[in-house]
Backbone as CSV, one residue per row, in Angstrom:
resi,resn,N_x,N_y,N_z,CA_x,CA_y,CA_z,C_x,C_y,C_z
1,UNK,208.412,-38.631,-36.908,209.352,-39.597,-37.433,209.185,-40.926,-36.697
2,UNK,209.337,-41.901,-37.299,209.149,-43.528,-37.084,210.277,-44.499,-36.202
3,UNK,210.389,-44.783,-35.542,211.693,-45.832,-34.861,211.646,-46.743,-35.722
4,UNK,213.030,-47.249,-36.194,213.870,-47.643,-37.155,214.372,-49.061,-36.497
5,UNK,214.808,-50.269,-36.531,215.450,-51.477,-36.408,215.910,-52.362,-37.201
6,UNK,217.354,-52.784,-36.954,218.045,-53.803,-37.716,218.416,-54.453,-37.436
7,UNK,217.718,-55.676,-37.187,218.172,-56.962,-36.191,219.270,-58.082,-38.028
8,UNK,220.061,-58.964,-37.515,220.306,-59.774,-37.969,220.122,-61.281,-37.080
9,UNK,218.931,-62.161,-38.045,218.463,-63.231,-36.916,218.793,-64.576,-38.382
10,UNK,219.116,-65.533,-36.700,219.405,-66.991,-37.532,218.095,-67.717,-37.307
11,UNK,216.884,-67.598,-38.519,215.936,-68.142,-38.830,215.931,-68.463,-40.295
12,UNK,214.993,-69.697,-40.734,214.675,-69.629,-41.913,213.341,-68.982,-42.334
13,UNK,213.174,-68.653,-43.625,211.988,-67.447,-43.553,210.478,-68.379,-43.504
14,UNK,210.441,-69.756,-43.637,209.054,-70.382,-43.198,209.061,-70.263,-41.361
15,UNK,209.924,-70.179,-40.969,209.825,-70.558,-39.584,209.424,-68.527,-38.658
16,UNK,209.880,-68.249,-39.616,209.796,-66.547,-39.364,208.433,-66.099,-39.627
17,UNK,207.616,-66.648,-41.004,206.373,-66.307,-41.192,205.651,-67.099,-40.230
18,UNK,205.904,-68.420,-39.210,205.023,-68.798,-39.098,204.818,-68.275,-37.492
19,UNK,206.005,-67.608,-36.783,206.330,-67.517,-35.551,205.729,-65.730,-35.563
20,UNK,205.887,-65.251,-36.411,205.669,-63.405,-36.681,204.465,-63.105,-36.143
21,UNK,202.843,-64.017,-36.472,201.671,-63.153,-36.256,201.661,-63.406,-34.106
22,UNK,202.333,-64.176,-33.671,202.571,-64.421,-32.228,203.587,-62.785,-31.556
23,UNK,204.488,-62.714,-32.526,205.286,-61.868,-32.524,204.849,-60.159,-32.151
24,UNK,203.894,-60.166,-33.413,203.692,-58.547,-33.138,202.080,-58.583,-32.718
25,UNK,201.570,-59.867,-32.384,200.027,-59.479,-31.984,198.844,-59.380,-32.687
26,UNK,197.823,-59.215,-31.904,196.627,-60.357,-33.041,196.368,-59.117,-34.207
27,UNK,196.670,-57.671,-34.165,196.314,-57.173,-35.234,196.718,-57.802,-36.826
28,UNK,195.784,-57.542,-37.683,195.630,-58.584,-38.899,197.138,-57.925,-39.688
29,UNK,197.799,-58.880,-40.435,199.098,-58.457,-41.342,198.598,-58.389,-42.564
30,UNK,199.296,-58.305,-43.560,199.415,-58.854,-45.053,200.852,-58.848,-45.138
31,UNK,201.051,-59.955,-46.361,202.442,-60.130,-46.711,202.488,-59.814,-48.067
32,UNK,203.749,-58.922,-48.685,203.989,-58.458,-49.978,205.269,-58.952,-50.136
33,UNK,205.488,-59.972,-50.504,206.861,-60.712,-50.940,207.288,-60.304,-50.025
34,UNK,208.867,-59.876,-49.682,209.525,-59.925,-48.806,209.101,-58.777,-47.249
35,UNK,208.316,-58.354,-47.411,207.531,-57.407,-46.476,206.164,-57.703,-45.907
36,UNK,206.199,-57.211,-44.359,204.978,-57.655,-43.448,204.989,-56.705,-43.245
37,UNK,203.398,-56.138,-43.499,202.925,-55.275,-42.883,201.613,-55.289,-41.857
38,UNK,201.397,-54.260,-41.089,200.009,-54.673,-40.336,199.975,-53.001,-40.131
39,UNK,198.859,-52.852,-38.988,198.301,-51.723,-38.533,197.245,-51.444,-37.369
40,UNK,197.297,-50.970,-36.595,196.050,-50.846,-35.866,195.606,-49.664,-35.026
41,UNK,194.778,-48.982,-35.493,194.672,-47.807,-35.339,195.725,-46.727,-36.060
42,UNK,196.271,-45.599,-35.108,197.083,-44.344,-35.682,198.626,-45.121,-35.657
43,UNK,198.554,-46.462,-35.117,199.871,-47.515,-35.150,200.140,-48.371,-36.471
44,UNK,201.594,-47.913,-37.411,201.813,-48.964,-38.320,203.097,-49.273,-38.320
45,UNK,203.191,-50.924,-38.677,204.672,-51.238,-38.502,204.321,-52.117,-39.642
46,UNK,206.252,-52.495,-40.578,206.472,-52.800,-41.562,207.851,-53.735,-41.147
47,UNK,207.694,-54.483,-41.533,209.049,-55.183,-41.522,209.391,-56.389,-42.790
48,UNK,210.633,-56.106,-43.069,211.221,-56.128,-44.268,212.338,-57.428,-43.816
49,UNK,212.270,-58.366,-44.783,213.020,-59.974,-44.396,213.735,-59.929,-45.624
50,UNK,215.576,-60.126,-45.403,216.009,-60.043,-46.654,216.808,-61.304,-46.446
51,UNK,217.051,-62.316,-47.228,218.119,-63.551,-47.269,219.527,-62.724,-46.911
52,UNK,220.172,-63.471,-45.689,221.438,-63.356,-46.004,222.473,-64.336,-45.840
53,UNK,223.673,-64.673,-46.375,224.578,-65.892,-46.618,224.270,-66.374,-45.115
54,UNK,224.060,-68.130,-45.121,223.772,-68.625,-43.948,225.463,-68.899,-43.416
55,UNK,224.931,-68.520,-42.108,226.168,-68.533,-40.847,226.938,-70.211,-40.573
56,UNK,227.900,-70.363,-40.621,228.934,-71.774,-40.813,229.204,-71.967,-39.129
57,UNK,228.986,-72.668,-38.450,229.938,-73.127,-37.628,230.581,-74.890,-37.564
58,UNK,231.633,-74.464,-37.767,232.259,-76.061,-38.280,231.218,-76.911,-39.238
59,UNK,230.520,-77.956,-38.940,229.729,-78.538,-40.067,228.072,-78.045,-39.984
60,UNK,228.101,-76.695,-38.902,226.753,-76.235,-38.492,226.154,-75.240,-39.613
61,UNK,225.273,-75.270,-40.435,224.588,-74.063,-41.028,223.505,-73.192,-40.888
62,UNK,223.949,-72.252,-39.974,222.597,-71.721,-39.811,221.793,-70.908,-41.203
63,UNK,221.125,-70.590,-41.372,219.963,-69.818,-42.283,220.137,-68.313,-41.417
64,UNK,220.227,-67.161,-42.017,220.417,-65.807,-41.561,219.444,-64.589,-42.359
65,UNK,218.788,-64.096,-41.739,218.251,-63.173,-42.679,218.064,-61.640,-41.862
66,UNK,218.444,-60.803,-42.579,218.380,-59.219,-42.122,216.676,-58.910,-41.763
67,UNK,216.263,-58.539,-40.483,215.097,-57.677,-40.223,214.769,-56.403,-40.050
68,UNK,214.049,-55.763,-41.071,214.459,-54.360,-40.473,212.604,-53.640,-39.945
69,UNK,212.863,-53.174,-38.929,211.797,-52.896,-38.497,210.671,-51.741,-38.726
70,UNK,210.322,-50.934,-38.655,209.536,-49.522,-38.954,208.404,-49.673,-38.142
71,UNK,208.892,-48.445,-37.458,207.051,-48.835,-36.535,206.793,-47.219,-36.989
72,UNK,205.564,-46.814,-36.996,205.433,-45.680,-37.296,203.573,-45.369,-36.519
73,UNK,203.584,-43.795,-35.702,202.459,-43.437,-35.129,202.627,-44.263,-33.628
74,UNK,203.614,-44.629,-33.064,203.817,-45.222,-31.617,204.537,-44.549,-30.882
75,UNK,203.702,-43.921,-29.796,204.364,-43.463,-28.485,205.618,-44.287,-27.912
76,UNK,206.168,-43.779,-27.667,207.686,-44.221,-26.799,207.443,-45.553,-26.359
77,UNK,206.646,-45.397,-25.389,206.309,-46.510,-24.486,205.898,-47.666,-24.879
78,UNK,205.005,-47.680,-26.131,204.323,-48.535,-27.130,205.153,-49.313,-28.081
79,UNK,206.206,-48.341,-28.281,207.565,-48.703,-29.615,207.949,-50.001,-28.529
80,UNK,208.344,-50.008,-27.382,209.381,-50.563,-26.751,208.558,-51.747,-25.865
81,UNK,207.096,-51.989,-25.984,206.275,-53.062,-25.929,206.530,-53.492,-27.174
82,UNK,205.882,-53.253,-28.306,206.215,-54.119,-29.739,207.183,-54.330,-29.807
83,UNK,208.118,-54.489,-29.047,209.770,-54.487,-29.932,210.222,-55.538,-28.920
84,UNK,209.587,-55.338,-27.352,209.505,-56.685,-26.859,208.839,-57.674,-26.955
85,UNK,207.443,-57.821,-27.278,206.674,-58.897,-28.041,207.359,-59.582,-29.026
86,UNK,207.741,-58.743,-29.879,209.058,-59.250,-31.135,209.806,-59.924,-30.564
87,UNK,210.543,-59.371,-29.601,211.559,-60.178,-29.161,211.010,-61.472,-29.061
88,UNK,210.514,-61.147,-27.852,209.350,-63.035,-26.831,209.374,-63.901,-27.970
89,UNK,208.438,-63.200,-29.540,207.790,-64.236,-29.902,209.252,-64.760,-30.778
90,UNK,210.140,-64.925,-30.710,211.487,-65.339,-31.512,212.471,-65.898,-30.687
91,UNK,212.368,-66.034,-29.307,213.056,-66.827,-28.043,212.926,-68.178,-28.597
92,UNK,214.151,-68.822,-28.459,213.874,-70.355,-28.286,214.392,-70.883,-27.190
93,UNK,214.065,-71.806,-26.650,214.196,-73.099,-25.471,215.256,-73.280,-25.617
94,UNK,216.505,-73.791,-24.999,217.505,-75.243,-24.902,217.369,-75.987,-23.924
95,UNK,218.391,-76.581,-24.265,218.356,-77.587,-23.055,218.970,-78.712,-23.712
């Protein structure tokens, strides 16, 4: 059985496709409308980008969209590297 994830992130989906192949690493993707997939080796992960109503703060709008993850054929240890790469590559700066 596969480890499962459901992040809800305030991105818009150009800024998501363009930040993703940093994200999960140089193995090659394809995109099927709302789904990224990739693979490498006995390792496959799928992740699924759905629009959701953008987030209001006072005159602020963020852009929101549901991620859901699937990694499938990854040792423990491996799940929880990809899932931090994911993370990294979706950090932003302030200041």
């Amino acid at each position: 059985m596969g480890i499962r994830l459901s992040l809800d992130m305030s991105i818009d989906r150009e800024a998501f496709r363009r930040l993703l192949p940093g994200a999960v690493g140089a193995a090659p993707m394809r995109e099927e409308g709302d789904t990224f997939c990739g693979a490498e080796g006995r390792r496959r992960w799928r992740i699924q980008v759905t629009p959701l109503a953008e987030r209001r703060l006072g005159s602020l709008a963020l852009p929101r969209h549901r991620v859901e993850i699937q990694l499938e054929g990854y040792l423990e240890d491996e799940a929880e590297a990809f899932l931090a790469r994911f993370h990294r590559g979706f950090q932003r700066g302030g200041g």
